[in-house]
C-alpha positions as CSV (number, residue, x, y, z in Angstrom):
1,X,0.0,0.0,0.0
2,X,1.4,3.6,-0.8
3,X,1.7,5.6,2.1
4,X,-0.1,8.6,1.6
5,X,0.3,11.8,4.2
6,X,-2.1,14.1,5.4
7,X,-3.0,15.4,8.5
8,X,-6.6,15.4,7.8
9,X,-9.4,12.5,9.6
10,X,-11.8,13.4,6.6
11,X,-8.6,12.6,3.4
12,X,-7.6,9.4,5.6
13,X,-11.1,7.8,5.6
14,X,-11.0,8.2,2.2
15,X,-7.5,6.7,2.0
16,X,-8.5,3.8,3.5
17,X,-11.6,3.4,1.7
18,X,-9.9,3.6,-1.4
19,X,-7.2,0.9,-0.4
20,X,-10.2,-1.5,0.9
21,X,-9.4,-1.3,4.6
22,X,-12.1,-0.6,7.2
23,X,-11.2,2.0,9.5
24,X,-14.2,2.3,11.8
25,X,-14.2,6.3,11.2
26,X,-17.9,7.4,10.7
27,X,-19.1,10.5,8.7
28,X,-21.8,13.2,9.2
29,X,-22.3,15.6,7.1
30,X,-24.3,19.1,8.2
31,X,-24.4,22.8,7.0
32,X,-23.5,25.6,9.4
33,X,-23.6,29.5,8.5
34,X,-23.5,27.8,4.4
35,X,-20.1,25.9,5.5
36,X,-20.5,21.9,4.9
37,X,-18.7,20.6,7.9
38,X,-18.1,17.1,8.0
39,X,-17.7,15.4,11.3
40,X,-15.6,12.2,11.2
41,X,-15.7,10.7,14.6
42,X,-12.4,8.1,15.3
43,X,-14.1,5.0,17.5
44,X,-11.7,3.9,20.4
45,X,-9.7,1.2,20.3
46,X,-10.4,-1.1,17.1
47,X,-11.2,2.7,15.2
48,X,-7.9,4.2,16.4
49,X,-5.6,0.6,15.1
50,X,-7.0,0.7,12.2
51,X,-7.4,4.1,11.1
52,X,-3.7,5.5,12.5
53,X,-5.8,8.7,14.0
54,X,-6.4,9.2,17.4
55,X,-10.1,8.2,19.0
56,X,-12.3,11.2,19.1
57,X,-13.9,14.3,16.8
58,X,-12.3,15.8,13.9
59,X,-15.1,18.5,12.3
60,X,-14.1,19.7,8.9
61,X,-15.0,22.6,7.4
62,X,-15.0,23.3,3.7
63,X,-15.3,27.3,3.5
64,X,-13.4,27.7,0.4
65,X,-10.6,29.9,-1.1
66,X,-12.1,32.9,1.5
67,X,-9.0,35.4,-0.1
68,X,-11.0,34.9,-3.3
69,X,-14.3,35.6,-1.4
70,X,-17.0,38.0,0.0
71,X,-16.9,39.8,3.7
72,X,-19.8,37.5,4.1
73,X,-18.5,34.2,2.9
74,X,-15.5,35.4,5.4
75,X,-18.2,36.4,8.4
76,X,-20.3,32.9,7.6
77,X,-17.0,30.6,8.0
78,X,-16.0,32.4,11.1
79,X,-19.3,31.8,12.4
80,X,-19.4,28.0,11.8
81,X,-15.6,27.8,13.4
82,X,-16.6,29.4,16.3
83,X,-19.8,27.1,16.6
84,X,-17.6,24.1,16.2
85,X,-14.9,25.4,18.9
86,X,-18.5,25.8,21.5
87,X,-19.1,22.5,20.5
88,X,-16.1,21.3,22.1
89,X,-15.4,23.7,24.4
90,X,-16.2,22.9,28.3
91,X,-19.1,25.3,29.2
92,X,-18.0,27.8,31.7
93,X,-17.2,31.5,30.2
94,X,-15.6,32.5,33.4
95,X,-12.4,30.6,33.2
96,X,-9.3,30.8,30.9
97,X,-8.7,29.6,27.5
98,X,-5.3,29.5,26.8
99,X,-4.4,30.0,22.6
100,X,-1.4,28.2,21.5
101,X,-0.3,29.2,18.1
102,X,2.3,27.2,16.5
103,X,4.7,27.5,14.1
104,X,7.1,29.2,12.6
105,X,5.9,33.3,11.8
106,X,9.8,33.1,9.3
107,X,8.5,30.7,7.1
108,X,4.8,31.7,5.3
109,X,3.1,28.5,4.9
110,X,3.8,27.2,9.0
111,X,3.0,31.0,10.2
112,X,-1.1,30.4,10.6
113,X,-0.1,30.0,14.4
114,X,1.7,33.0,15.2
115,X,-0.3,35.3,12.8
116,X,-3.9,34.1,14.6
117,X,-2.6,35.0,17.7
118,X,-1.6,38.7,16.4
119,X,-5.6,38.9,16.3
120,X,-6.8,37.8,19.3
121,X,-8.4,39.8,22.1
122,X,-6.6,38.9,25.4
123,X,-8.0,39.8,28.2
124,X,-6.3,37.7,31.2
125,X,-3.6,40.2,32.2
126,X,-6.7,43.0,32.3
127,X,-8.6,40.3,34.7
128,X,-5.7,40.1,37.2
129,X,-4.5,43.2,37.2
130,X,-7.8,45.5,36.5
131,X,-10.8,43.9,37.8
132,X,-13.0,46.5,37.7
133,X,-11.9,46.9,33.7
134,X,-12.5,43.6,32.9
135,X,-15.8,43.0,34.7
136,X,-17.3,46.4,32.4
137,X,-16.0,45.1,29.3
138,X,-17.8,41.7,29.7
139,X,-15.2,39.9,28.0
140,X,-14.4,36.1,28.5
141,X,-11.0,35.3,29.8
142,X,-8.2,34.4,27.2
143,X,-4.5,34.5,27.3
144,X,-2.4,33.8,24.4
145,X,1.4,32.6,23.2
146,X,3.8,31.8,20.5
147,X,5.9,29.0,21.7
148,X,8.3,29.5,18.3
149,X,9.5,26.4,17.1
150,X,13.1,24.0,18.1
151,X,15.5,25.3,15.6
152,X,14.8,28.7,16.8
153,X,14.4,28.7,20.9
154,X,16.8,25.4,21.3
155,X,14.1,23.4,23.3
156,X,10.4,22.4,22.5
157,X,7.7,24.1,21.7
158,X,5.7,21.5,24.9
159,X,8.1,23.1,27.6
160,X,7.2,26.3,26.8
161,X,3.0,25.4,26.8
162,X,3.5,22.7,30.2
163,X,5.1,25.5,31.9
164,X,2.1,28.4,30.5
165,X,-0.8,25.4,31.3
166,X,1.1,24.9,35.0
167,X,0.9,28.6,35.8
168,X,-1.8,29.7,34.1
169,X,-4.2,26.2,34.9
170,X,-6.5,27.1,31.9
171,X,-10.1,25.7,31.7
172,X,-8.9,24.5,28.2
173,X,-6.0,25.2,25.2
174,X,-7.1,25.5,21.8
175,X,-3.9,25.1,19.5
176,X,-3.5,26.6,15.8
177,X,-1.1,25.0,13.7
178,X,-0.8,24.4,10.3
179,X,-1.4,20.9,8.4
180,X,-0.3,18.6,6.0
181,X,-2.9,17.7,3.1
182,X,-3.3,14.7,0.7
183,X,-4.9,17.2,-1.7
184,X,-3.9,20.3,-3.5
185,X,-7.5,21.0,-3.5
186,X,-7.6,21.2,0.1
187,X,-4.8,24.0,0.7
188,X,-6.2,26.8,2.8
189,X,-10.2,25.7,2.3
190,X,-10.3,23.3,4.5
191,X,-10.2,24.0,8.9
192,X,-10.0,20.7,10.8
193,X,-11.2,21.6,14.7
194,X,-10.4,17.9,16.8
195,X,-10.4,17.6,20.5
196,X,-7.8,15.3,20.2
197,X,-5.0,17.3,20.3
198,X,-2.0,18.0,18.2
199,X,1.7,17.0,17.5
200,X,3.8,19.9,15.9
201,X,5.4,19.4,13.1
202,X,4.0,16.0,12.0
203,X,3.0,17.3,8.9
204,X,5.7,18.0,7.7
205,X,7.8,14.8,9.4
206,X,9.1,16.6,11.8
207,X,6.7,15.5,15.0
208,X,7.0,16.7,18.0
209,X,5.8,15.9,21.7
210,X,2.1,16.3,21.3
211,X,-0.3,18.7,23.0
212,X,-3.4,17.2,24.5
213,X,-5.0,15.9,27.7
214,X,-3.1,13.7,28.4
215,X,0.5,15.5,28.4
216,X,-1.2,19.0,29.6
217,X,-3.9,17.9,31.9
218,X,-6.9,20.0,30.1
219,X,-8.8,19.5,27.3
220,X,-6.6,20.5,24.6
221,X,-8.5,21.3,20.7
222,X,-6.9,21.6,17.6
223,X,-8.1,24.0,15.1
224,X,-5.7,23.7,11.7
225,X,-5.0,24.5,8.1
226,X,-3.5,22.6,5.6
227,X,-1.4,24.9,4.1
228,X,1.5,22.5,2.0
229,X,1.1,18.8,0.1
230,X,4.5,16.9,-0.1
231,X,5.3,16.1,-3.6
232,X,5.9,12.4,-2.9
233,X,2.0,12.9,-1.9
234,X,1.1,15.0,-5.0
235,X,2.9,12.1,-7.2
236,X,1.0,9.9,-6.1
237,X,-2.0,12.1,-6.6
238,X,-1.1,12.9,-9.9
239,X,0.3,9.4,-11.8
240,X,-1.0,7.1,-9.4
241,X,2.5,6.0,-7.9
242,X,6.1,6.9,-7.0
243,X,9.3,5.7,-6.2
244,X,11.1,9.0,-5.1
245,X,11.8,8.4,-1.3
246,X,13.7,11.7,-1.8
247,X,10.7,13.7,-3.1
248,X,9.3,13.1,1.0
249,X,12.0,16.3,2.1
250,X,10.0,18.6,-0.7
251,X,6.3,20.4,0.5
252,X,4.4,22.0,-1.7
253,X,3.1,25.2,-1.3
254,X,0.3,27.6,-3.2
255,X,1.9,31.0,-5.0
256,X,-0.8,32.7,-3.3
257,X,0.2,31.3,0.2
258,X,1.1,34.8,2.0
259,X,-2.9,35.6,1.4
260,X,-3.8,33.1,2.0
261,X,-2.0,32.1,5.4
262,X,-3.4,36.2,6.5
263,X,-6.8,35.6,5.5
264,X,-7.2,31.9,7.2
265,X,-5.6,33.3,10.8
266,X,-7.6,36.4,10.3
267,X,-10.6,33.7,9.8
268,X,-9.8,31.4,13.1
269,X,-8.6,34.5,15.4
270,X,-12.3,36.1,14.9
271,X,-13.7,32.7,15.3
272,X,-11.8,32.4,18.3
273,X,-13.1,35.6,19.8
274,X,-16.2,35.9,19.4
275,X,-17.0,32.1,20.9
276,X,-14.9,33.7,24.0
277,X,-15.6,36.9,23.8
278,X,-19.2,36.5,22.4
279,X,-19.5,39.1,18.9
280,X,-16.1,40.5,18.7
281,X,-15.4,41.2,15.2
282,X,-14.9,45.3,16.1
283,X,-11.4,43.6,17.3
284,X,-10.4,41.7,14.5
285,X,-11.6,42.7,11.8
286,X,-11.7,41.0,7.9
């Protein structure tokens, strides 16, 4: 069987359904604010062997090229992120959310991370220093960093969110990072939101020690982009096999990726917001 990379629950069921293997994932399919989201839910144990994702949710949402689109179609895919991230988020608006973006902000099609963050609204530092302020904004409670990546700080990215999560004991983490596809088609349409957690750099072969409930001790949810294919993968896509083990070091990326990469963390940060914040678009606008 050719081993095909992507980061994406939805692209693997189809995978596996293409090379005959059942991989217990089952598929929903609904429309939110005109975005088809597809929920592919990952069954413990016997799901998990044999579909090589971990057990649990992975909602996809299919908004489109949005740098080609409307303030609308922009507005309409933030709103169906943000009602997937309430979907998964524990219920109490009081306590801190903690916003991991990961990445690399030096190299364009990793920097989805980093740039999100640049839109947030954070408001912990108001909420223990400036009580008063906080309480007569009637803002939710969200702090916010850029753990960089190993080549960079000399140490992983998982130090520097353990030691955040230890001070900090947020009610969850929601971590942006950008994904590997199977699919050039997928490049920057496509936001997978999991509560499974994440593994930097596994996209690009390059994993790192994952972020999730088990290693932080809170729920932990992924929201990512695919933002490169690698061109062993597009190969594959394209002639229907390869034998270039070397082509596995090369990642594809869209001309258009700088946009892009702007438009999508523009896209998540407001989603982000307003399901903490409640309608916060005057703060990050599109």
């Amino acid at each position: 069987m050719l081993d095909i990379r992507t980061d994406l629950a939805l692209e693997r069921h189809a995978i596996n359904a293409e090379q005959g293997v059942e991989d217990g994932i089952v598929l929903t399919e609904e429309r939110i604010f005109d975005v088809v989201v597809t929920k592919a839910e990952v069954l413990d144990n016997e799901g998990e062997r044999l579909s090589h994702c971990k057990a649990g949710i992975y909602y996809s949402a299919d908004v489109g090229k949005l740098w080609l689109k409307s303030r609308d179609d922009r507005r309409n895919a933030a709103e169906a992120v943000k009602a997937l991230l309430l979907r998964l988020l524990p219920k109490n608006k009081d306590a801190l959310v903690l916003v991991v973006g990961l990445g690399n902000r030096q190299v364009t099609p990793d920097a989805i991370g980093p740039k999100a963050c640049d839109s947030l609204v954070v408001t912990h530092h108001m909420k223990t220093l400036n009580r008063p302020l906080y309480d007569a904004l009637g803002l939710g409670d969200l702090a916010a960093i850029c753990p960089s990546v190993l080549g960079q700080t000399g140490f992983e990215s998982a130090i520097t969110v353990k030691s955040a999560v230890n001070e900090l004991r947020p009610l969850a983490v929601i971590a942006i990072d950008a994904l590997a596809a199977r699919s050039v088609d997928r490049l920057g349409t496509t936001i997978q939101i999991s509560n499974v957690g994440i593994a930097p750099g596994s996209g690009v072969d390059n994993r790192r020690e994952e972020l999730s409930a088990t290693t932080l001790g809170c729920p932990v949810i992924s929201v990512g982009v695919p933002t490169v294919v690698d061109a062993r993968t597009v190969a594959i896509d394209l002639c229907g096999g390869c034998d270039k083990k070397e082509l596995e070091s090369f990642f594809v990326a869209p001309k258009e990726a700088d946009v892009m990469i702007r438009v999508m963390a523009k896209t998540i940060a407001l989603a982000i917001n307003a399901a903490i914040h409640g309608d916060a678009e005057e703060y990050a606008p599109l």
